[in-house]
N, C-alpha and C positions, 0 to 999 in steps of 0.2 A: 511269325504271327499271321494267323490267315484270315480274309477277307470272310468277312458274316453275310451271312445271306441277304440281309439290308442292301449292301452293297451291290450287292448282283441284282435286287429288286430295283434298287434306286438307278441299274446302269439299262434296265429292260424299258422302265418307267420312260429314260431319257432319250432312248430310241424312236421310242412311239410316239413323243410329244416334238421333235426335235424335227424332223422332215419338214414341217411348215415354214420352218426357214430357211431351207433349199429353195420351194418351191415360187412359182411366180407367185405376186399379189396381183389379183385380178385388176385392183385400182391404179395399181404402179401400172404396169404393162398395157392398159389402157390408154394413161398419158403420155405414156410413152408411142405407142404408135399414133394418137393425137398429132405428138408436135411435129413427129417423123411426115405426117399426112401434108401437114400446114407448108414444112418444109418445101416438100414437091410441090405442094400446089403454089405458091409463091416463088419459088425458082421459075415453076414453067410461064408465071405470070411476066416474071424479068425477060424471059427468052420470049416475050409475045409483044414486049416492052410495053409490058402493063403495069408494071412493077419497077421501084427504082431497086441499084444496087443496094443498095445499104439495107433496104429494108430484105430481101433477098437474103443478103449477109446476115444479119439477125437471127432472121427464122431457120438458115442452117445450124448458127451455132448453141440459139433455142434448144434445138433437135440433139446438137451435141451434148449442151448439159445434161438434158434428161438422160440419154444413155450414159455419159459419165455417174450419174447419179445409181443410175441400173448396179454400172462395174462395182461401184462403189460398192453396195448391197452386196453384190454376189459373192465380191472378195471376199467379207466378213463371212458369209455364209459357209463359203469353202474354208476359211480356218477354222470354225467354229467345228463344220464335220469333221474335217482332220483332226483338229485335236480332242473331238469327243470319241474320234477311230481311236486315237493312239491309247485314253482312258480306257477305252472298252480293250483293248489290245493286253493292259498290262492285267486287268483284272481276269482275264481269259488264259494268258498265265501265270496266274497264281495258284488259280483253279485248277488246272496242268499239275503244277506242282502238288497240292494238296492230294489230285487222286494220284500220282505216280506215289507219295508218302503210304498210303494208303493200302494201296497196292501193293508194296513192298511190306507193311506190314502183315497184311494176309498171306503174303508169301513165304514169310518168317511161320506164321504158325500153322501153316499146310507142314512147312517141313519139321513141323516140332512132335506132330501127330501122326505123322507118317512114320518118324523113327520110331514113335511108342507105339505104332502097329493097332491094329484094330482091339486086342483085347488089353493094349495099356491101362485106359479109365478100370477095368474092372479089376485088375491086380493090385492098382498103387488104392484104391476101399477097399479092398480085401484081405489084404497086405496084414502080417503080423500086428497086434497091438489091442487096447482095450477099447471097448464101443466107443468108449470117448476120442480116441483117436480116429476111429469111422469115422464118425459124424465129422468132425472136422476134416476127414478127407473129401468127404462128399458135399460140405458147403463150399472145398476151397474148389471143387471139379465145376459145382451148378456155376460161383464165379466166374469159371473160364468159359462155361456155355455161355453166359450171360455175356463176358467181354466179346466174345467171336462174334454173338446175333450185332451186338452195337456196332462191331468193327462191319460187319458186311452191309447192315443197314445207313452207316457213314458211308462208305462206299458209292450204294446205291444214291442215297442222298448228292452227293459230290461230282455223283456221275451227272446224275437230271443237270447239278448246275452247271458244270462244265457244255452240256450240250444247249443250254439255255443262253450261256457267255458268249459259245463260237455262231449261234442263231444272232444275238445282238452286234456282235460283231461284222458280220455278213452284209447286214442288214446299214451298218456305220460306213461299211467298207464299199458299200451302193449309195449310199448319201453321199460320201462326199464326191465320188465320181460323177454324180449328177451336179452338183456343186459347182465341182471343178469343169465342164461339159459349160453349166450358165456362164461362169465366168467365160470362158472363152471364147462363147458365142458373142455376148457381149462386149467384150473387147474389141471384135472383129466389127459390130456394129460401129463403134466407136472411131475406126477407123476409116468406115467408109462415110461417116459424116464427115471428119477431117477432109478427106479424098472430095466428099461434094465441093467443101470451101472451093480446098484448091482448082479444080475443072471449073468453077465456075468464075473465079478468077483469071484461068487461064483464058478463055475464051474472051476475057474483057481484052486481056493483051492482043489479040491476035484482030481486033478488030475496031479499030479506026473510030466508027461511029459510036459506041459502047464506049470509045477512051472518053470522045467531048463529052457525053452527057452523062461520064464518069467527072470529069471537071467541073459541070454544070452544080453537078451533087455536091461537089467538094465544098464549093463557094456557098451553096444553099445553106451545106451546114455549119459553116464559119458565119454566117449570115444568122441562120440561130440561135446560134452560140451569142455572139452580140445582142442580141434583142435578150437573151435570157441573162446577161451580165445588168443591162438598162434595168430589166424587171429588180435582178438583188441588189442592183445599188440605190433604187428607192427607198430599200429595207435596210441597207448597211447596219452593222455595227457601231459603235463606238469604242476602241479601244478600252480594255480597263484599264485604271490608272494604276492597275499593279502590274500590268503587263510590259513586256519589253517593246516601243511601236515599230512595226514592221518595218516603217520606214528608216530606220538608224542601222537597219540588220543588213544594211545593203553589204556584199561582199564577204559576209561572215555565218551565210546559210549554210550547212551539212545538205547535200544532194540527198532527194528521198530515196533513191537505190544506189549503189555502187560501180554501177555497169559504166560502160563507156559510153560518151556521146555518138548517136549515131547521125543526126541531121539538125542545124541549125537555126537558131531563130533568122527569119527575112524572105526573101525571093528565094523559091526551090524550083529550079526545074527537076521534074522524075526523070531519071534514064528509064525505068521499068515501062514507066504507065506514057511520058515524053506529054505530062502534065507541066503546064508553069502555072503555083502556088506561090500565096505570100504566109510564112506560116509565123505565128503568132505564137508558137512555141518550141518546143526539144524534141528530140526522141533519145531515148535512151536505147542501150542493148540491154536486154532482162534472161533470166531463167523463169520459163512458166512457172508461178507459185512462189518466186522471193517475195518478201516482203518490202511493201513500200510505205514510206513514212512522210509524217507532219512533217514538212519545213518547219514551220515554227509554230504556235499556239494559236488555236481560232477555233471557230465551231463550225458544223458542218451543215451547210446551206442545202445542197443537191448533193444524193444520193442514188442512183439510179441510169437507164437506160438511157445512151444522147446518139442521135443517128451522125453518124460518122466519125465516133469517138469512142464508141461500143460504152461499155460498162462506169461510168464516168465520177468522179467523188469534185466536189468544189467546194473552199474550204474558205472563211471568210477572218481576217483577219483584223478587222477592225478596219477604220475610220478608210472602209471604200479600198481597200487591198485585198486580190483574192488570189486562192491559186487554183488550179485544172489539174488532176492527173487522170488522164483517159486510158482504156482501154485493158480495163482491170479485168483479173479474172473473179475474183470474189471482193464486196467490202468486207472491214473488218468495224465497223461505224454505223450509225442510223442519223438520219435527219435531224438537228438540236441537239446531238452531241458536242461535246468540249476535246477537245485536244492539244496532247501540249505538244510541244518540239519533239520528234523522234519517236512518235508514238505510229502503231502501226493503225494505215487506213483501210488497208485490202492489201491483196496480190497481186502481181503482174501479170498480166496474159496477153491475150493476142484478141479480144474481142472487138470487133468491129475493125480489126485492122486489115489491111490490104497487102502488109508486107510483113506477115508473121508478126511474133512476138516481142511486145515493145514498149517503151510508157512514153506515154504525149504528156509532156508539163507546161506548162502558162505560167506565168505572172501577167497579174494586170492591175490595173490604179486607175477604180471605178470601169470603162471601156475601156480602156487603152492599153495595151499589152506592154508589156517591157522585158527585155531581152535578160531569161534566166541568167545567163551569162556573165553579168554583174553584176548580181544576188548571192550565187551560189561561191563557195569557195574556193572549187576547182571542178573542174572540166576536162575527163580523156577521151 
C-alpha cells in the first residue's frame, strides 16, 4: 500500500513548523541567564560577607532549577526531533520503494518493445483480419501508449516526492542534532551549578570563621522556625472528630520515606562543618525525586521556601500537632490542602541542604518538638 502524497505534504508541512521547538525561547533563556546573574552576584556577595550562606545557597540552587527546567525542555525537544526523524525516515523509504516498483516496471516494458523491434506496432494493425480487427488493434496499441505516458509521468511524479522526502529528512536529521547539541549544553550548565553548590561549600569547610557564622545561621533559622510554629499555633486546628487524634498515633506512624535514618533527634555535633546543634528533628537518607508522604491526615499550613531548610511543607494535624519535612525537591500540595495518611507531599531533594540529599522531619506539640523516634514505627 503506498503513502499518498498527503502524507509527504503533511511530513514537509511538519519540518517547517517543527524547528521552533528546537530552538531557544527568548523568554525561557532570559530567565535563565537572570537567575544564573543573581547567583554570581549573591555568591560574590557571601564571599564579601555581605551575604549569609543560606541565602547564597538559595540563589545557586534558584540557578539550578531554572536550567534543570532548560534540560527538561530540551530533552523533549530532542525526542520530539528524533522521533519526527525516524517518521520522516520511514516515509522516505517507502518512497524508495514505490520508485524502485516503478522502475522495474518501465523496465519490464523497454524490454517488451525492444523485442517487438521498431516496426512491431505497425505489423501486429496491419496484420491479417477485417477493419474490425484494425480498429481494435489500434485502440488496444493507443491503450499501451496511454499506459507507458501514466507509467513515466508516475515515475516523474514519484521522483519529485522522493527528493522532496530525502530534503525533509535532511532537514529532521539537522533538527534533532541541534536538539541533541541544546540538550547537552544544557546539561553541562546543570552541572556546573551543582559544582557552584559544592565549591562554595567547600570553602565554608576550609575556613574557620565561615564555619561560626555558619552556626550563627544555623540557630537564626531554628530561631525562625519557632517564631513561625508560635505564629500557626494561634491558628491551630481542631482535630475533626472523624479523624484518628494524632496524639493516640504515637508509635504507630509509617515513616514518610523508607530510607534509612541518617542523624538524630537532640545534641549533634558535625564532624564535616565541627558545628554543635540541638536538632529538633531527623534526617533521613533519600533518592533525589522519591516520594515523601503524610504521616498522618492534616492540612497544609506552609508550603514554600524556609532559609535553612531549603523547600519546606508543614503539615497541621489538628488540636496544635505539626509536622516539618524540609528540603524538598518539588511540593506535591498547595497551602489549605487536606491530606490523608500516605498521601504524597513533594519529593526529596537536597535543597537548602549542606550535606547533599536528605529530608529533615520534626514532630512538634504546639513549640515543642518531640523526638520522631517514638512516633514513627521503625527506624534504620
Amino acid at each position: 500500500m503506498r503513502p499518498t502524497r498527503a502524507l509527504l505534504a503533511a511530513a514537509v508541512l511538519a519540518i517547517s513548523v517543527a524547528p521552533a521547538t528546537a530552538q531557544e525561547d527568548p523568554k525561557e533563556l532570559e530567565a535563565l541567564r537572570g537567575a544564573i546573574a543573581e547567583r554570581r552576584d549573591r555568591v560574590a556577595a557571601y564571599e564579601s560577607e555581605e551575604e549569609s550562606l543560606f541565602d547564597a545557597i538559595q540563589a545557586v540552587e534558584a540557578a539550578a532549577r531554572a536550567v534543570a527546567a532548560e534540560v527538561s525542555r530540551a530533552g523533549t525537544a530532542a525526542r520530539e526531533a528524533a522521533a519526527e526523524e525516524a517518521r520522516i525516515a520511514g516515509l522516505e523509504r517507502a518512497l524508495a520503494d514505490r520508485v524502485a516498483q516503478t522502475k522495474a516496471a518501465l523496465g519490464r516494458r523497454a524490454v517488451a518493445l525492444y523485442k517487438a523491434g521498431g516496426a512491431g506496432p505497425v505489423r501486429i494493425i496491419f496484420a491479417p483480419g477485417s477493419l474490425r480487427d484494425r480498429l481494435g488493434r489500434i485502440q488496444v496499441m493507443q491503450r499501451l501508449l496511454d499506459l507507458d505516458r501514466e507509467l513515466l509521468a508516475r515515475h516523474d511524479a514519484e521522483q519529485r516526492e522522493l527528493d522532496q522526502a530525502r530534503g525533509a529528512l535532511r532537514a529532521a536529521t539537522e533538527r534533532r542534532d541541534q536538539a541533541q547539541a541544546r540538550l547537552l549544553a544544557r546539561q553541562g550548565d546543570l552541572e556546573k551549578e551543582r559544582a557552584a553548590k559544592r565549591s562554595l561549600l567547600g570553602r565554608v569547610r576550609q575556613d574557620r570563621a565561615r564555619e561560626r557564622a555558619l552556626l550563627n545561621e544555623l540557630e537564626a533559622a531554628a530561631e525562625a522556625l519557632e517564631a513561625e510554629f508560635a505564629r500557626l499555633e494561634r491558628t491551630a486546628e481542631v482535630a475533626s472528630p472523624t479523624a484518628i487524634p494524632f496524639a493516640t498515633q504515637r508509635g504507630q506512624l509509617d515513616a514518610p520515606v523508607p530510607g534509612r535514618l541518617l542523624r538524630r533527634f537532640g545534641r549533634i555535633v558535625d564532624e564535616e562543618y565541627r558545628t554543635e546543634t540541638f536538632r529538633k528533628g531527623i534526617d533521613f537518607e533519600v533518592d533525589p525525586g522519591e516520594p515523601v508522604a503524610a504521616v498522618s491526615a492534616g492540612t497544609v499550613r506552609y508550603a514554600g521556601w524556609f532559609s535553612g531548610y531549603g523547600r519546606m511543607v508543614i503539615l497541621d494535624h489538628g488540636d496544635s500537632w505539626f509536622t516539618v519535612s524540609g528540603h524538598l525537591e518539588n511540593f506535591a500540595i498547595e497551602v489549605g490542602d487536606r491530606v490523608r495518611a500516605g498521601d504524597p507531599i513533594g519529593t526529596a531533594g537536597e535543597t537548602g541542604s549542606l550535606t547533599g540529599p536528605r529530608l529533615y522531619f520534626e514532630i512538634r506539640q504546639g513549640a515543642e518538638a518531640r523526638d520522631p523516634a517514638d512516633w514513627l514505627k521503625r527506624l534504620y
